[in-house]
C-alpha positions, 0 to 999 in steps of 0.5 A: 865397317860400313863405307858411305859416300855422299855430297860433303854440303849435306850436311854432318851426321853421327852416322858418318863415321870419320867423314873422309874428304876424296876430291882434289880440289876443295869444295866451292863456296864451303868453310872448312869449319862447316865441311866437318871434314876429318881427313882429306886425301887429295891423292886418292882422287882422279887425276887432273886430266882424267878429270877434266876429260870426263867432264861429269858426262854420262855419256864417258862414263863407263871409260871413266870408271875404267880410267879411274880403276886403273889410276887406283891400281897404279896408286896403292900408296894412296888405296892403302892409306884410305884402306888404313883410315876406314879399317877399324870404324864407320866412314863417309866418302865425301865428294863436291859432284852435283851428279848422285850417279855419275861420280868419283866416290861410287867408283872408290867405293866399289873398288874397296869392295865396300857397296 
C-alpha cells in the first residue's frame, strides 16, 4: 500500500487514502470538517520539546531527524498503531509545516520504510 504525505490545508483527494493527521497540535485556522481528517495520532508526533528545539530550522535538521528516529524507537506503541491504520489501504500522512522539506511526516515516512 502506498504512504503519501502532505500539508492537511490542501485539499482532499480520493488518492488519499485514510488521511491520517501526524502533528500534536491541530492545525491553525482549519475546521475539523474541512481537514477530512480520518484518524489523528497525536502520540505519533515529536515531542513538545523536540519540537520547540528545532523550531523548523534547516540548519537543525539533521539532529532532528536523529532526535525524532529514536523518539519513535522508544514509542512503539504509537509506531505499531500507525502500522495497524496503514497495513490493509492507501493513506496520507498529514502535517500543518509550511516548510515541504523540512518536516515531521518526511521523517515518519521514511522511517516506516514506505518513500
Amino acid at each position: 500500500m502506498a504512504l503519501h504525505i502532505k500539508r492537511i490545508y490542501e485539499p482532499k483527494d480520493d488518492k488519499d487514502g485514510v488521511r491520517i493527521l501526524v502533528d500534536r497540535l491541530w492545525p491553525r485556522g482549519l475546521s475539523k470538517q474541512d481537514a477530512a481528517v480520518d484518524i489523528w495520532l497525536k502520540d505519533i508526533a515529536p515531542s513538545p520539546a523536540l519540537r520547540r528545539w528545532f523550531g523548523h530550522d534547516p540548519a537543525k535538521w539533521t539532529e532532528f531527524q536523529r532526535r525524532y528516529r529514536d523518539e519513535l524507537e522508544k514509542n512503539p506503541s504509537a509506531v505499531e498503531e500507525l502500522k495497524r491504520q496503514i497495513r490493509l489501504e492507501d493513506a496520507t500522512l498529514l502535517y500543518a509545516a509550511k516548510d515541504l522539506k523540512h518536516n515531521h511526516a518526511i521523517v515518519l515516512q521514511r522511517f516506516l520504510g514506505k518513500d
